[in-house]
C-alpha positions, 0 to 999 in steps of 0.5 A: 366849478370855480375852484375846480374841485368837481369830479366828473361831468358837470351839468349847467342849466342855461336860460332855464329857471330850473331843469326840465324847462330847456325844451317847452314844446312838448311835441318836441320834447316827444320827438327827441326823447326825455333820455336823450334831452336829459342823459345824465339826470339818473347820476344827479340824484347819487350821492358823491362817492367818498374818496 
């Protein structure tokens, strides 16, 4: 990001230690739903693609 190098979106974690942590309460985590807290997390595990 801070050479502005990266393709695609970027994802930054934010008052989190590390990811999942966002929302803590887990009725909460329930009602909003694990694919709409984290919709992007099936690309992070991808290799980038080779240009």
């Amino acid at each position: 990001m801070q050479l502005n190098q990266h393709i695609g979106k970027v994802g930054v974690l934010c008052l989190a230690p590390e990811a999942g942590l966002g929302v803590t309460a887990p009725e909460l985590r329930a009602r909003i739903g694990e694919d709409a807290l984290n919709p992007l997390r099936s690309f992070a595990a991808r290799p980038a693609p080779v240009a």
